[in-house]
C-alpha positions in Angstrom: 82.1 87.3 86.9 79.2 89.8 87.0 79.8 92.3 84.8 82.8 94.0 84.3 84.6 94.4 87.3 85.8 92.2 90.0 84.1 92.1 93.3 86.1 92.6 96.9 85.6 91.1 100.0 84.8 94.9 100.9 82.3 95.5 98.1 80.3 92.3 99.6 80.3 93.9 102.9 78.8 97.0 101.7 76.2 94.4 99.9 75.1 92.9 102.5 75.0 96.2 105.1 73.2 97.8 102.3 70.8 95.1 102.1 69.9 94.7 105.6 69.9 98.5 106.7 72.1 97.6 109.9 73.8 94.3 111.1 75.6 93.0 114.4 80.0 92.7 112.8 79.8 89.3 113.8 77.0 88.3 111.7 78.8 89.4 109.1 81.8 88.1 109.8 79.8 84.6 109.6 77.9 85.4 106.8 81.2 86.2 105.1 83.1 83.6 107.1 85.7 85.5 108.6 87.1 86.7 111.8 84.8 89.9 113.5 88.2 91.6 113.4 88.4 91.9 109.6 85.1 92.7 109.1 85.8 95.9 111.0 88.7 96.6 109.2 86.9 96.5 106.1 84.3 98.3 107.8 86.4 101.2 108.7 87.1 101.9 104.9 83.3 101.7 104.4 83.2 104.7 106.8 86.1 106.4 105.6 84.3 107.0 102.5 81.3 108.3 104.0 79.0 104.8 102.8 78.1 103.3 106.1 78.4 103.9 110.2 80.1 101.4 112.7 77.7 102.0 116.1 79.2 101.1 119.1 76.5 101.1 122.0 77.5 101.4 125.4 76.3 97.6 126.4 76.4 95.0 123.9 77.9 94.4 120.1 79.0 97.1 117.5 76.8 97.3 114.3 77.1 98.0 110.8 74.8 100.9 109.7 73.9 102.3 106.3 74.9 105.6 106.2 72.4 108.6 106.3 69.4 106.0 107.3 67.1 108.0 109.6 64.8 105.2 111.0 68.5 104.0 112.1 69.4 107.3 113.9 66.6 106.9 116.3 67.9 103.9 118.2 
């Protein structure tokens, strides 16, 4: 264990969102090898707090944003 606190499934998430800057749910959900489904749900609570953005586009798949990234705001 790193540290001293245990890591969640939804503290990955936020890992690997943070990392990336933005990234289609179902590569995550593969990354993280679960269903698309959860990694929304998770990804709800993410935005609940304020940490990251779900953006749904009008064609194609929703994406995981980090929150308050400007370069991401203009696409």
């Amino acid at each position: 264990m790193k540290g001293d606190y245990l890591e969640t499934k939804v503290d990955r998430l936020y890992e690997i969102v943070k990392k990336r800057r933005k990234i289609k749910i179902s590569e995550a959900a593969s990354i993280m090898k679960v269903k698309p489904e959860r990694i929304e749900e998770w990804a709800k609570i993410l935005e609940d707090h304020g940490i990251i953005d779900i953006f749904y586009p009008i064609i194609g798949e929703a994406e995981l944003r980090i929150k308050g990234d400007k370069d991401e705001k203009k696409g």
